[in-house]
C-alpha positions as CSV (number, residue, x, y, z in Angstrom):
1,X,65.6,82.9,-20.7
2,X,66.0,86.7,-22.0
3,X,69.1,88.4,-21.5
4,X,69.3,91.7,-19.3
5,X,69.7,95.1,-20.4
6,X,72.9,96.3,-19.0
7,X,72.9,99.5,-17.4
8,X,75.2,102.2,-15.3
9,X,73.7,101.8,-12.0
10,X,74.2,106.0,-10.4
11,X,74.1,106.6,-6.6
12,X,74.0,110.5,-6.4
13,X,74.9,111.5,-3.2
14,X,73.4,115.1,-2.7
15,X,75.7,116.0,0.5
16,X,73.8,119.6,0.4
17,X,70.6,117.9,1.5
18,X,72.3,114.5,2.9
19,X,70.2,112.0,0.8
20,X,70.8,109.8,-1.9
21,X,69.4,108.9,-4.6
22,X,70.3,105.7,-7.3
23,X,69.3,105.8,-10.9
24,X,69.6,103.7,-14.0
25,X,71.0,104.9,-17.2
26,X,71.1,102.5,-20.2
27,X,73.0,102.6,-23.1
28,X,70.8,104.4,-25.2
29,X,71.4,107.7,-22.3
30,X,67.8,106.9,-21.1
31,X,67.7,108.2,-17.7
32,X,65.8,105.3,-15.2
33,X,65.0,106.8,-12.2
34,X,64.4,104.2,-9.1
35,X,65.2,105.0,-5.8
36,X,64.9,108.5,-3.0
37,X,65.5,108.7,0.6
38,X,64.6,111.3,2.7
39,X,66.4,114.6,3.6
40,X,69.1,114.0,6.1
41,X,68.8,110.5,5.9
42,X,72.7,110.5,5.7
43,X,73.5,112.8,8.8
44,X,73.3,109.7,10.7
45,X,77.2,109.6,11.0
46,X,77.8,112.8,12.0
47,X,79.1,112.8,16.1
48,X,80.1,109.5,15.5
49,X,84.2,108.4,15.5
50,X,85.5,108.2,11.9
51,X,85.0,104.6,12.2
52,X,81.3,104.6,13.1
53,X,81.0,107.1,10.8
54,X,82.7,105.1,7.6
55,X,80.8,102.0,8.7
56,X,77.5,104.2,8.8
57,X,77.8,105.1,5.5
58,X,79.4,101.6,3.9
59,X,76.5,99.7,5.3
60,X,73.5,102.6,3.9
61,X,75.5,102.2,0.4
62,X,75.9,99.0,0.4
63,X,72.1,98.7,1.3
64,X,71.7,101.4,-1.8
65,X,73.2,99.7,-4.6
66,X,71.1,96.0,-3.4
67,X,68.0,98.2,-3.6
68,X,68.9,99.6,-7.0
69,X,70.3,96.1,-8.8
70,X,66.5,94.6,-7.2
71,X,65.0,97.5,-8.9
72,X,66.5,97.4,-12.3
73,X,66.4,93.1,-12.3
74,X,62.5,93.5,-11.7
75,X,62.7,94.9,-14.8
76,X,65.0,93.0,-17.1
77,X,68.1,94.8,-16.3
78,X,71.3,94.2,-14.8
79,X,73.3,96.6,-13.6
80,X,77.2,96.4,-15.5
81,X,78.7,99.1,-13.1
82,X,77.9,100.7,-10.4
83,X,78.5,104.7,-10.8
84,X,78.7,107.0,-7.5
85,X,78.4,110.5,-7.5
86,X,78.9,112.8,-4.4
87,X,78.6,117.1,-4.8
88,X,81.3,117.4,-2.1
89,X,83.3,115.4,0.8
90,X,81.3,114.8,3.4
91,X,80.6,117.5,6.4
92,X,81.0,117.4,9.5
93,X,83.7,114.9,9.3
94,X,87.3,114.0,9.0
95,X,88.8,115.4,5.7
96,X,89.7,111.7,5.2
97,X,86.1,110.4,5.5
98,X,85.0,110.3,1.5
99,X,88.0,109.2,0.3
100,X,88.3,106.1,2.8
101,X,84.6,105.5,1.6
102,X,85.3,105.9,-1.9
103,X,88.5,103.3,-1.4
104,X,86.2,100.8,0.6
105,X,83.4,100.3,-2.0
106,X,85.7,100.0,-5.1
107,X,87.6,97.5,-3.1
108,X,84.6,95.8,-1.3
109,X,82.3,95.5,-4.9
110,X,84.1,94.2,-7.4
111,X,81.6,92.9,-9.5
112,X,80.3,94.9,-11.2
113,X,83.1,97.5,-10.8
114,X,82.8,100.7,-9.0
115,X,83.4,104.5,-9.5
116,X,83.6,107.3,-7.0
117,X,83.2,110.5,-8.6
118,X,83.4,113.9,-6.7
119,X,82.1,117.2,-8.7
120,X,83.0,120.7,-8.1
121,X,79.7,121.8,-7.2
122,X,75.9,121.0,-5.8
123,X,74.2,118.7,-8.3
124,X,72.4,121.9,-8.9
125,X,75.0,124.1,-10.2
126,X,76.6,124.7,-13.3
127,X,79.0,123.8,-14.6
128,X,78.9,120.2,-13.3
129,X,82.9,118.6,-13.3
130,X,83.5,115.5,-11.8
131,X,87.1,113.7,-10.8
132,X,87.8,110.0,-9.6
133,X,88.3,109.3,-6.2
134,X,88.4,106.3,-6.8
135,X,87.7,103.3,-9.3
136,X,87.4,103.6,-12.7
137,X,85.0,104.5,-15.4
138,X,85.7,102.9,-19.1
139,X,85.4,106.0,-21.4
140,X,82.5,104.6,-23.1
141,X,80.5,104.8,-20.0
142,X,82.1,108.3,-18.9
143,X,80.4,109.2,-21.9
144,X,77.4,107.9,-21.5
145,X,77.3,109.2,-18.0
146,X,78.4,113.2,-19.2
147,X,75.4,112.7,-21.7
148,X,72.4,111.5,-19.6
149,X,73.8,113.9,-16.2
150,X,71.7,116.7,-17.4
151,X,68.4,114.9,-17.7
152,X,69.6,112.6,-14.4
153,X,69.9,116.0,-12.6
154,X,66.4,117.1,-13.9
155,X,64.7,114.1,-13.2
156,X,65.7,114.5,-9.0
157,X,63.4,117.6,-9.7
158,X,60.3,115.4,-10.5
159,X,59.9,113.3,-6.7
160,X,57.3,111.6,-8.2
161,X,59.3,109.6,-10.7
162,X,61.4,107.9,-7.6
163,X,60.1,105.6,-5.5
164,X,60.7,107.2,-1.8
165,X,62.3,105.4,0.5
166,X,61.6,105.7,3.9
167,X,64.6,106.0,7.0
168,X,65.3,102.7,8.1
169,X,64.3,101.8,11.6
170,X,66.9,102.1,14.4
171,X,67.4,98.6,16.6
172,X,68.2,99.7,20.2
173,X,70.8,97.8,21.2
Protein backbone atom coordinates (compact mmCIF):
# COMPACT_ATOMS: atom_id res chain seq x y z
CA UNK A 1 0.00 0.00 0.00
CA UNK A 2 1.50 3.58 -1.08
CA UNK A 3 1.96 6.07 1.49
CA UNK A 4 0.06 9.49 1.33
CA UNK A 5 1.34 12.72 0.41
CA UNK A 6 0.94 14.88 3.42
CA UNK A 7 -0.47 18.17 2.94
CA UNK A 8 -1.72 21.55 4.93
CA UNK A 9 -5.31 21.20 4.59
CA UNK A 10 -6.52 25.55 4.31
CA UNK A 11 -10.12 26.49 5.08
CA UNK A 12 -10.28 30.23 4.00
CA UNK A 13 -12.99 31.72 5.41
CA UNK A 14 -13.80 34.88 3.10
CA UNK A 15 -16.17 36.70 5.84
CA UNK A 16 -16.55 39.67 3.10
CA UNK A 17 -18.59 37.37 0.97
CA UNK A 18 -19.56 34.68 3.86
CA UNK A 19 -18.24 31.51 2.00
CA UNK A 20 -15.53 29.23 2.50
CA UNK A 21 -13.39 27.70 0.62
CA UNK A 22 -10.67 24.55 1.61
CA UNK A 23 -7.52 23.95 -0.34
CA UNK A 24 -4.56 21.70 -0.24
CA UNK A 25 -1.04 22.88 -0.25
CA UNK A 26 1.76 20.27 -0.34
CA UNK A 27 5.12 20.49 0.56
CA UNK A 28 6.49 21.45 -2.48
CA UNK A 29 4.02 25.08 -2.02
CA UNK A 30 1.80 23.54 -4.86
CA UNK A 31 -1.43 25.08 -4.32
CA UNK A 32 -4.51 22.09 -4.54
CA UNK A 33 -7.50 23.66 -4.89
CA UNK A 34 -10.74 21.39 -3.81
CA UNK A 35 -13.67 22.76 -2.47
CA UNK A 36 -16.25 26.33 -2.97
CA UNK A 37 -19.51 27.11 -1.43
CA UNK A 38 -21.75 29.52 -2.37
CA UNK A 39 -21.96 33.28 -1.45
CA UNK A 40 -23.51 33.69 1.91
CA UNK A 41 -23.54 30.25 2.63
CA UNK A 42 -22.17 31.21 6.09
CA UNK A 43 -24.82 33.99 7.10
CA UNK A 44 -26.80 31.17 8.24
CA UNK A 45 -25.90 32.14 11.96
CA UNK A 46 -26.62 35.51 11.89
CA UNK A 47 -30.12 36.30 14.20
CA UNK A 48 -29.38 33.26 15.94
CA UNK A 49 -28.14 33.26 20.03
CA UNK A 50 -24.37 33.03 20.24
CA UNK A 51 -24.92 29.47 20.87
CA UNK A 52 -26.83 28.60 17.75
CA UNK A 53 -24.70 30.65 16.11
CA UNK A 54 -21.26 28.80 17.32
CA UNK A 55 -22.90 25.49 16.73
CA UNK A 56 -23.96 26.80 13.16
CA UNK A 57 -20.61 27.36 12.24
CA UNK A 58 -18.75 24.18 14.26
CA UNK A 59 -21.00 21.83 12.45
CA UNK A 60 -20.49 23.70 8.56
CA UNK A 61 -16.54 23.40 9.55
CA UNK A 62 -16.60 20.42 10.79
CA UNK A 63 -18.51 19.25 7.62
CA UNK A 64 -15.59 21.40 5.64
CA UNK A 65 -12.57 19.88 6.69
CA UNK A 66 -14.48 15.93 6.19
CA UNK A 67 -15.15 17.16 2.66
CA UNK A 68 -11.60 18.35 2.17
CA UNK A 69 -9.56 15.14 3.97
CA UNK A 70 -12.21 12.93 1.33
CA UNK A 71 -10.93 15.10 -1.34
CA UNK A 72 -7.31 15.08 -0.90
CA UNK A 73 -7.49 10.88 0.24
CA UNK A 74 -9.20 10.32 -3.28
CA UNK A 75 -6.09 11.42 -4.43
CA UNK A 76 -3.30 9.87 -2.36
CA UNK A 77 -3.03 12.53 0.20
CA UNK A 78 -3.60 12.92 3.69
CA UNK A 79 -4.03 15.94 5.23
CA UNK A 80 -1.07 16.46 8.32
CA UNK A 81 -2.80 19.76 9.60
CA UNK A 82 -5.60 21.39 9.15
CA UNK A 83 -4.88 25.28 8.48
CA UNK A 84 -7.91 27.92 8.93
CA UNK A 85 -7.91 31.26 7.72
CA UNK A 86 -10.63 33.91 8.35
CA UNK A 87 -10.24 37.87 6.77
CA UNK A 88 -12.01 39.16 9.91
CA UNK A 89 -14.23 38.13 13.17
CA UNK A 90 -17.30 37.32 12.15
CA UNK A 91 -20.27 40.04 11.57
CA UNK A 92 -23.14 40.38 12.86
CA UNK A 93 -22.19 38.73 15.97
CA UNK A 94 -20.88 38.68 19.45
CA UNK A 95 -17.24 40.09 19.53
CA UNK A 96 -16.67 36.70 21.28
CA UNK A 97 -18.00 34.58 18.36
CA UNK A 98 -14.54 33.70 16.27
CA UNK A 99 -12.50 33.33 19.05
CA UNK A 100 -14.95 30.73 20.84
CA UNK A 101 -14.91 29.03 17.29
CA UNK A 102 -11.31 29.24 16.82
CA UNK A 103 -10.92 27.61 20.71
CA UNK A 104 -13.60 24.87 19.76
CA UNK A 105 -12.01 23.35 16.71
CA UNK A 106 -8.38 23.35 17.99
CA UNK A 107 -9.75 21.63 21.03
CA UNK A 108 -12.42 19.43 19.17
CA UNK A 109 -9.67 18.15 16.18
CA UNK A 110 -6.78 17.07 17.54
CA UNK A 111 -5.63 14.89 14.98
CA UNK A 112 -4.25 16.36 12.76
CA UNK A 113 -3.77 19.58 14.70
CA UNK A 114 -5.44 22.78 14.01
CA UNK A 115 -4.74 26.56 13.42
CA UNK A 116 -6.90 29.51 13.54
CA UNK A 117 -5.45 32.35 11.77
CA UNK A 118 -7.11 35.87 11.53
CA UNK A 119 -5.49 38.50 8.84
CA UNK A 120 -5.64 42.18 8.91
CA UNK A 121 -7.46 42.46 5.85
CA UNK A 122 -9.93 40.83 2.91
CA UNK A 123 -8.17 37.93 1.27
CA UNK A 124 -8.04 40.44 -1.38
CA UNK A 125 -5.95 43.08 0.03
CA UNK A 126 -2.49 43.78 0.45
CA UNK A 127 -0.51 43.32 2.59
CA UNK A 128 -1.94 40.02 3.86
CA UNK A 129 -0.74 39.45 7.93
CA UNK A 130 -2.13 36.82 9.77
CA UNK A 131 -2.08 36.18 13.87
CA UNK A 132 -3.12 32.95 15.92
CA UNK A 133 -6.20 32.72 17.46
CA UNK A 134 -5.78 29.87 18.22
CA UNK A 135 -3.65 26.49 17.71
CA UNK A 136 -0.44 26.34 16.45
CA UNK A 137 1.36 26.29 13.24
CA UNK A 138 5.10 24.57 13.34
CA UNK A 139 7.29 27.15 11.51
CA UNK A 140 8.00 24.83 8.81
CA UNK A 141 4.42 24.90 7.75
CA UNK A 142 4.03 28.77 8.49
CA UNK A 143 6.41 28.89 5.88
CA UNK A 144 5.05 26.88 3.66
CA UNK A 145 1.72 28.51 4.13
CA UNK A 146 3.29 32.46 3.69
CA UNK A 147 4.85 31.00 0.36
CA UNK A 148 1.92 29.22 -1.49
CA UNK A 149 -0.86 32.26 0.06
CA UNK A 150 -0.28 34.31 -2.95
CA UNK A 151 -1.02 31.75 -5.60
CA UNK A 152 -3.91 30.19 -2.90
CA UNK A 153 -5.43 33.71 -3.05
CA UNK A 154 -5.13 33.74 -6.99
CA UNK A 155 -6.40 30.48 -7.52
CA UNK A 156 -10.09 31.59 -5.48
CA UNK A 157 -10.09 33.96 -8.70
CA UNK A 158 -10.25 30.87 -11.15
CA UNK A 159 -14.04 29.21 -9.87
CA UNK A 160 -13.48 26.75 -12.22
CA UNK A 161 -10.62 25.07 -10.53
CA UNK A 162 -12.95 24.34 -7.26
CA UNK A 163 -15.38 22.06 -7.20
CA UNK A 164 -18.75 24.17 -6.08
CA UNK A 165 -20.50 23.08 -3.45
CA UNK A 166 -23.93 23.59 -3.23
CA UNK A 167 -26.04 24.95 0.30
CA UNK A 168 -26.95 22.11 2.12
CA UNK A 169 -30.62 21.38 2.44
CA UNK A 170 -32.47 22.63 5.52
CA UNK A 171 -34.58 19.71 7.55
CA UNK A 172 -37.70 21.35 8.98
CA UNK A 173 -37.91 20.28 12.26
Amino acid sequence: MSQKQPVLLIVLIQTSRMRWLAAGIDFDRNVIPLLVSQENDLAGYRGLSLDEQASFLRHRFCGVVQRGCDRLFGSQKKACQFVFLIEHPFPDAEPTLTDSIAEHLVQWMANPPVAFLIGNADFCSEPREFSALAGELPTEFRDILTESLPCLFLAMESPEDWEHVPPPVAVER
